[in-house]
N, C-alpha and C positions, 0 to 999 in steps of 0.2 A: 625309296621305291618310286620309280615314277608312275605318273598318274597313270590312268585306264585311259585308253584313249577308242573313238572309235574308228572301225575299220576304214572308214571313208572321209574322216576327218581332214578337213584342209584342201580338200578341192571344192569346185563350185562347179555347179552346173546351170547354165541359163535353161531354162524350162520355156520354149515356146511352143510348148503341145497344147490341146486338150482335149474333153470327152473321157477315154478310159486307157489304151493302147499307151501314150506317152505318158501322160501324169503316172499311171500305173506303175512303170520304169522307172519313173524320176524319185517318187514316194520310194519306192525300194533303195534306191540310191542313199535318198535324204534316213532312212531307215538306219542304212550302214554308216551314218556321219557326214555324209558331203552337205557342202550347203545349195539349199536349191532356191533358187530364184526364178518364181514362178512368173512370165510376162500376159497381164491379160489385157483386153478392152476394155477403155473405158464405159465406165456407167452398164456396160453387157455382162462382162468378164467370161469366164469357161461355163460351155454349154449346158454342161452339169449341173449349174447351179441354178438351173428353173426347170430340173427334169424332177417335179413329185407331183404329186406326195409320196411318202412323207420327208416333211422339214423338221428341222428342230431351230425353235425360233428364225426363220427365212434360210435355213442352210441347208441344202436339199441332202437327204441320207444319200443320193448319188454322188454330189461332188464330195461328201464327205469322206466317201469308202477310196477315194486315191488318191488324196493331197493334204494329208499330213506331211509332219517337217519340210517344210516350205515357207520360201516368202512371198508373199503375195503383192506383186509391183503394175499398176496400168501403163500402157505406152501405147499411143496411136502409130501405128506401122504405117501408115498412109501420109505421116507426118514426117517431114524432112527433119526436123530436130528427134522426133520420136525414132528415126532409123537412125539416127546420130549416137541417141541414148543406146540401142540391142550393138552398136558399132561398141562402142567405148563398152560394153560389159562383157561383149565377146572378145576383147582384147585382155580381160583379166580372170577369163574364165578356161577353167580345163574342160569342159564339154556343152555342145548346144545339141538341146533335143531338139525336133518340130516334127508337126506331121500335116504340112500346110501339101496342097497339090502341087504337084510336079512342077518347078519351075517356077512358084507364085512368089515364093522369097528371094529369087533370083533376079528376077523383073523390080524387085526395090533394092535392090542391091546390095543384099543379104543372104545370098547362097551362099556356098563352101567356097567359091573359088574368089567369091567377093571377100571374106571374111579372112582365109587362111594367108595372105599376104600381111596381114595386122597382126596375127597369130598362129604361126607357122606351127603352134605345139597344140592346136585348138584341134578335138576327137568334135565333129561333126554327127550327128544321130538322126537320120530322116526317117522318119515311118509312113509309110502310104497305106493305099489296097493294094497297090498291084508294082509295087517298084517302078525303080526312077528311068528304066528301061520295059525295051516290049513294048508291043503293037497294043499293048491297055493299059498303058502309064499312066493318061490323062483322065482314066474314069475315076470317079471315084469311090471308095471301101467302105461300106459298112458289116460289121460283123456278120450278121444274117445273113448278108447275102452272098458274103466269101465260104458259110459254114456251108452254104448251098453248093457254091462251084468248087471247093476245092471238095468235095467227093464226102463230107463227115454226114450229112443229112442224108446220103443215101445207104450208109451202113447205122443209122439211126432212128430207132422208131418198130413196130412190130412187125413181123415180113410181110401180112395180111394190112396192117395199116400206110397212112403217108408219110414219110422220109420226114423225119421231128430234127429241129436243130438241139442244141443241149441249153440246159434250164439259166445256164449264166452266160456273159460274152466270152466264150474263153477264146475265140481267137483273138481279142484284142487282149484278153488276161497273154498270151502264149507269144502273142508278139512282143508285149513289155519285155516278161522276161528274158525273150531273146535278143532283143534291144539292150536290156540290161546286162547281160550276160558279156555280148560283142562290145559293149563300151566300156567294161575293164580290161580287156583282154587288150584292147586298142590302148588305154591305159601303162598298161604292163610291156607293150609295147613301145611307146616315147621314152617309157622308162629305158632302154636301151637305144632307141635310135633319135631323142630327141623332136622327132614330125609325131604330129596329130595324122591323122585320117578322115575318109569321109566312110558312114556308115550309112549301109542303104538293106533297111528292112522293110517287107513286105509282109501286110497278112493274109496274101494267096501264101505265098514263101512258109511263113511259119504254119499255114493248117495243112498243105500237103505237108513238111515235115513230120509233123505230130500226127500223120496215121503210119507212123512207126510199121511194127509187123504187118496191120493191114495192109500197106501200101506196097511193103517190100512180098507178101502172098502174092499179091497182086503180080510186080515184076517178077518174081520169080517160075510163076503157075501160066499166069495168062487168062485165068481165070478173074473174071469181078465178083467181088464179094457182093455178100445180099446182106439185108438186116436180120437179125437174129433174136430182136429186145433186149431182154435183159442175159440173155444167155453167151454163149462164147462159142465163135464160129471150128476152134478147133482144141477147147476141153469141154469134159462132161465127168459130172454135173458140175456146173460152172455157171449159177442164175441164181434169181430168186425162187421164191417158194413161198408158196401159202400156207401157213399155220392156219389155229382153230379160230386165231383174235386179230391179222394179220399177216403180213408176209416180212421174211427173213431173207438175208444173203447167205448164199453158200460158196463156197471156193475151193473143190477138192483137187488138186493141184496137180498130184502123183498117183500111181498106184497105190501105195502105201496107204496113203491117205485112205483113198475106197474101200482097201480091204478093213481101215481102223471103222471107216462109215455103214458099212454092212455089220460088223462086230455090234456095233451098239445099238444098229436099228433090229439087229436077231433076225438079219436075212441072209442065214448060210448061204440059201442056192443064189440069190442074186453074187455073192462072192464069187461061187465056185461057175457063175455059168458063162461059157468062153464069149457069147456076146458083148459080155460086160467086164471082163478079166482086164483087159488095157487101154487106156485112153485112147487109142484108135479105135477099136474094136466102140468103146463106147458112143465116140461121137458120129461113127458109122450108124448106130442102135440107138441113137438119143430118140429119135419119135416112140419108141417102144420102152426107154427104160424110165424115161424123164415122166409121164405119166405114172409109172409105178408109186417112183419116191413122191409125186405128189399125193399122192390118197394117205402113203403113211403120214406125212409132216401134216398134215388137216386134221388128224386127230389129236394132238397137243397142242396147247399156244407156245407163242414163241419162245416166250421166257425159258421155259423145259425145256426147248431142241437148244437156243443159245448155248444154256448149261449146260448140255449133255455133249452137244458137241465140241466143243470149244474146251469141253476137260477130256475129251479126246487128242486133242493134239489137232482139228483139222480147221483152219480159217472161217467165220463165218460172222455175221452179225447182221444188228435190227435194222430196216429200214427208218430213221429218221425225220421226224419234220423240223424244219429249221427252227423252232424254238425248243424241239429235242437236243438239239444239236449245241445249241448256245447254255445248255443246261447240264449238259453231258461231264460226269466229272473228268474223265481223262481231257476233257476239251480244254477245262477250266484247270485243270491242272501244269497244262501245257501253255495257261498265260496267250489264248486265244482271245481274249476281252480286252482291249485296253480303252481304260477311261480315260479321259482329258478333259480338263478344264477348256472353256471355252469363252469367250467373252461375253455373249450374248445368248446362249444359250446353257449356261451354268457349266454342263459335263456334258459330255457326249461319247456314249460307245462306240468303239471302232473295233474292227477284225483287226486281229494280232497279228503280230509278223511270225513268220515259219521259220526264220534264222536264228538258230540259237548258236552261238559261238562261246566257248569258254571265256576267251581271254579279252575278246573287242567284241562286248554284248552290242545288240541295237537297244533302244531306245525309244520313246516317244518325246520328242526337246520340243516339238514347234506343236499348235493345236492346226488343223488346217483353216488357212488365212481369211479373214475377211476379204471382200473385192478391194484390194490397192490397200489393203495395209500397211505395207510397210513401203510404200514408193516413197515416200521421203528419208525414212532412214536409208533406204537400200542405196538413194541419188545424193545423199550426203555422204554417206560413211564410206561409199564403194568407188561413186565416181569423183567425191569433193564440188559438189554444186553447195551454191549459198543458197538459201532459202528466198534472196529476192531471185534468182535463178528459177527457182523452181514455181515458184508465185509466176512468172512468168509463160514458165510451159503452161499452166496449168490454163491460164491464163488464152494463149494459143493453140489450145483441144491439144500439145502435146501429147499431155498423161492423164 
């Protein structure tokens, strides 16, 4: 029987990102089996790794949470033999990530058009703010402030309050992904026509995409959407709610559902009354209906409405604090915790990975790297440098 292998097993990817956006990508890659070969600063490394507290023995829980299975390799870019070293691993590698500004690896002569001559089959991954085109190519992206322009802050937050970004970076989580996504496909790609590509992602790009329906309301109506909080601009009831001990989600999704939601709450006429008979009819009626249900759901705590609804058939569940959440059996059931040995810091918990694949599981193989880890194995075993070679660079602030 031959062995298990994993999905991504046998490709390499040079990693020249950092912060959250690329690493993010790359970790998911090294997740599914590629080997990633992380390039950092010397003596600095990724920005991540001085953004705490908290640390776990000097390892900031930020760089932590996006660069597992990785190697972790230094190389001065500013360095003629150190641009000789990203030459020669871009020559043996199926994908280079970066998310340097427009143009900045180009100028050392490390773009795609410098690089793809050496290796015609090399998939290229650029992440910016604002793409490698457009009249905003050259500013530069931070999460907040893309969450701002690309329109999510303003259908976020209470309609009465100020436009809130969301509680994580998810446009830099949403760009990974779709970095990750495009660089198999590009992949699957050489796999029939033998050429790499250059990938050019943007996180204006991926937060307009990901206002999904909203955006498409938007094109379609002509209409701008407003903030709503926790509620949903077009079902009802479709928000929170405040119990006796807390508040609760609700998600009634169909009519059906309603009519299952009235049955147990013992409000015939709310069922039968045509304000509230259909999901238009209701979200026409939410300022009039949405106060009802709140007075009833304030007289139980949440536990009772959970149980009661939810053995109805109708989606709903507790608001969470993230050590609820890290606690939660379905969470932990689903191998959302992975521990790992670390060098220096004994173990370390990390958020799990969401891919569960039958046949080519992921894994946790590498702990995420110390700063230059592994730069001499990587300049030995990948490129055949001698160790007085490398005494050398090191020597010359190469690495």
């Amino acid at each position: 029987m031959p062995r298990m292998q994993h999905p991504l097993e046998g490709f390499r990817i040079l990693d020249l990102s950092r912060v959250l956006a690329g690493p993010y990508c790359t970790m998911m890659l090294g997740d599914l089996g590629a080997e990633v070969i992380k390039v950092e600063r010397p003596g600095v490394g990724d920005d991540t790794r001085a953004w705490g507290p908290p640390f776990a023995d000097g390892e900031s829980a930020y760089y932590l949470c996006a660069n597992r299975n990785k190697k972790s390799i230094t190389v001065n870019l500013k360095s003629p033999a150190g641009q000789e070293i990203i030459r020669q691993l871009a020559r043996t590698s199926d994908v280079l990530v970066e998310n340097y500004k427009v143009g900045e690896l180009a100028a050392l002569g490390l773009g795609y058009e410098d690089l793809k001559p050496l290796n015609p089959g090399l998939v290229y991954c650029s992440i910016t703010g604002y793409g490698q085109t457009g009249p905003d190519k050259d500013l530069p992206g931070y999460d907040f402030v893309i969450q701002g322009r690309g329109g999510m802050m303003s259908i976020t937050g209470e309609p009465d309050g100020e436009p809130m970004k969301v509680g994580v970076a998810v446009v830099d989580i949403t760009a990974g992904l779709y970095a990750a996504n495009a660089i198999q496909a590009a992949l699957l790609a050489r796999s029939k026509t033998g050429r790499g590509q250059a990938i050019d992602i943007a996180l204006l790009d991926a937060q307009v995409a990901w206002l999904a329906n909203v955006g498409s309301n938007y094109l379609v109506s002509g209409d701008a959407p407003s903030r709503f909080g926790n509620a949903h601009p077009t079902i009802v009831p479709y928000q929170s709610f405040r119990a006796r001990d807390g508040f609760f989600c609700l998600a009634v999704g169909n009519d059906g559902q309603w009519q299952k939601l009235c049955a147990l709450l013992k409000q015939a006429d709310l069922a039968q009354d045509l304000r509230f008979a259909t999901n238009p009819a209701r979200v026409q009626h939410r300022t009039t209906l949405v106060p009802l249900l709140q007075a009833i759901f304030q007289a139980q705590e949440i536990d009772f409405w959970l149980e009661e609804i939810a053995g109805a058939g109708i989606p709903c569940g507790p608001v969470q604090t993230i050590d609820q959440v890290f606690t939660d059996p379905q969470v932990l059931a689903r191998d959302m915790i992975w521990m790992m040995p670390h060098p220096t810091a004994g173990e370390v918990s990390l958020v799990g990975s969401p891919f569960k694949l039958s046949e080519t599981p992921v894994a946790a193989r590498l702990h995420p790297p110390l700063l230059g880890e592994h730069t001499a194995e990587v300049l030995t075993d990948v490129l055949g440098y001698t160790a007085d070679h490398i005494t050398r660079l090191r020597t010359e602030n190469a690495i």
